[in-house]
C-alpha positions in Angstrom: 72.8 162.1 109.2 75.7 164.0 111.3 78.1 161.5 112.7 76.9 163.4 115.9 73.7 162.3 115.7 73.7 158.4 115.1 72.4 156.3 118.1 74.7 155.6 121.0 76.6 159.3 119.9 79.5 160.2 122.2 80.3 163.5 120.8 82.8 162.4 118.3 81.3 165.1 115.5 85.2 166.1 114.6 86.2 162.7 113.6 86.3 160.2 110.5 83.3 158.8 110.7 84.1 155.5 110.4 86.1 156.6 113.8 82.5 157.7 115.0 80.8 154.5 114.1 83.2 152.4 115.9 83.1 154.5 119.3 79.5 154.0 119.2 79.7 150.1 118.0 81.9 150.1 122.0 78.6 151.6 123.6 76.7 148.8 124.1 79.7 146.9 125.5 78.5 148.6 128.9 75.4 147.1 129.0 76.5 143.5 127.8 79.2 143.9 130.6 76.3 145.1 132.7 74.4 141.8 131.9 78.2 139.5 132.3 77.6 140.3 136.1 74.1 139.9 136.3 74.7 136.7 135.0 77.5 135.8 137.5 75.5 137.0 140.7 72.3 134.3 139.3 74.5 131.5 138.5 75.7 132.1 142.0 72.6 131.9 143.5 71.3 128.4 141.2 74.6 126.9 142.3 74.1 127.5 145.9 70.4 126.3 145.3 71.1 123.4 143.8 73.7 122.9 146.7 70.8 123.0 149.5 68.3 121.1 147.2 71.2 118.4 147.0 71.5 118.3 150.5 67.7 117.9 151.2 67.9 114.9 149.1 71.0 113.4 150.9 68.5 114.0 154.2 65.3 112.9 153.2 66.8 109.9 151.7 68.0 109.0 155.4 64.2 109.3 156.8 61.8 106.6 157.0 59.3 106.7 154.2 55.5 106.4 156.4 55.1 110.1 155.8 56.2 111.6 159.3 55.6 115.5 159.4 59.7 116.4 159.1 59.7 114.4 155.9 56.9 116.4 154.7 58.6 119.6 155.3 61.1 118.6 153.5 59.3 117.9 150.6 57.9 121.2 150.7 61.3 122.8 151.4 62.1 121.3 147.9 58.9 122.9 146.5 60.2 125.9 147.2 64.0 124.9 145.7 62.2 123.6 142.3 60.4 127.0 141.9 63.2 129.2 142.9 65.4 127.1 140.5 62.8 127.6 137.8 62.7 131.6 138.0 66.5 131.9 137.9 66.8 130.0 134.9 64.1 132.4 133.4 66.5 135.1 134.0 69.5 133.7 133.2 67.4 133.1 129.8 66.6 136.7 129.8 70.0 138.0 130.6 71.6 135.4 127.6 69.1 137.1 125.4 69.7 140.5 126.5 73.7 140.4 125.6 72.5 138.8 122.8 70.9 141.9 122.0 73.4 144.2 123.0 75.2 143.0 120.6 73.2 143.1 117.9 72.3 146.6 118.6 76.1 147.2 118.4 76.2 145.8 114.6 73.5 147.6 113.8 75.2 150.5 114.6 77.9 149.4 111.7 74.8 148.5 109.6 73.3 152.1 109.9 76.7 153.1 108.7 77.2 151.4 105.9 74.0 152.1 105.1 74.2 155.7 105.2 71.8 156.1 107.8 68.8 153.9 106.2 68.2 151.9 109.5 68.7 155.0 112.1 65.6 153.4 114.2 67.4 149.3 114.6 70.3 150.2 116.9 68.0 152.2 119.5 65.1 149.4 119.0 67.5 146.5 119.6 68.9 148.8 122.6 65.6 149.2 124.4 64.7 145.4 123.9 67.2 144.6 125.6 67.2 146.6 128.6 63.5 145.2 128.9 65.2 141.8 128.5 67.7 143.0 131.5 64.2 144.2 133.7 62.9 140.9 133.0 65.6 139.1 134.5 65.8 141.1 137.2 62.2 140.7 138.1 62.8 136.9 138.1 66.0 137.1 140.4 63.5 139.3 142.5 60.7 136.5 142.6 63.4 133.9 143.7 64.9 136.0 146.1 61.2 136.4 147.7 61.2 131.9 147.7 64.7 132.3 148.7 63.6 133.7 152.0 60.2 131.7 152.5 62.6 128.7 152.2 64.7 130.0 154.5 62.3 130.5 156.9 60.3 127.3 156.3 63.8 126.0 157.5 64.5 127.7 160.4 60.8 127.0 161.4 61.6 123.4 160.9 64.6 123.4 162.8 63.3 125.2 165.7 60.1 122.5 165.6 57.6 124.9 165.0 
């Protein structure tokens, strides 16, 4: 195959190409630096989860324990906490696993190499899988970000007493 033509090409048909392979071994750096922020943004939000959820315990610990209505909510405020800490660790999973693919995609553009093109399919297969792994994730962080808000709310309706 034409050093052109391997997956991940960026035009480098003039040069050596171990040169070639190299440039295109650096391609999926992009998406695994893609996936480093992703990841940053959803620790982020678990931390400042975790933070409120703290804090709900710290309050609900002060209230008596005969089942008045504000304890309640805030037992259903933490409901809402668990689950949206359960879908961000999905995607924190899925954005791990993704990088984890990028990678992989990236040596098996070195293995296609060396192999002299007997593996032209793995790098582009590995690529795709994880950019589903990426959509994944981000569907997750979407599906917290929908609790986020109904926890939000649930709070500022049990603020305001309604």
């Amino acid at each position: 195959m034409p050093t052109g033509s391997l997956p991940f090409s960026i035009g480098m048909a003039q040069s050596s190409p171990i040169t070639a392979i190299i440039a295109q071994m650096i391609a999926p750096a992009v998406f695994i630096l893609a996936c480093g922020n992703l990841l940053n943004v959803t620790m982020t939000r678990v931390v400042r989860a975790v933070d409120r959820a703290r804090a709900l315990f710290v309050e609900i610990h002060g209230l008596p324990v005969d089942g008045d209505n504000h304890r309640e909510a805030i037992l259903a405020e933490l409901r809402l906490y668990r689950t949206r800490i359960d879908y961000l660790q999905r995607a924190l999973s899925a954005y791990h696993l993704a990088i984890g693919l990028f990678v992989m995609a990236s040596l098996a553009v070195a293995l296609n190499g060396l192999t002299h093109d007997a593996l032209p399919w793995l790098p582009t297969a590995l690529t795709v899988g994880g950019t589903l792994t990426v959509l994944v994730g981000a569907i997750g962080v979407f599906l917290e970000t929908r609790v986020s808000t109904n926890a939000m709310k649930a709070e500022i309706a049990r603020e305001l007493g309604l």
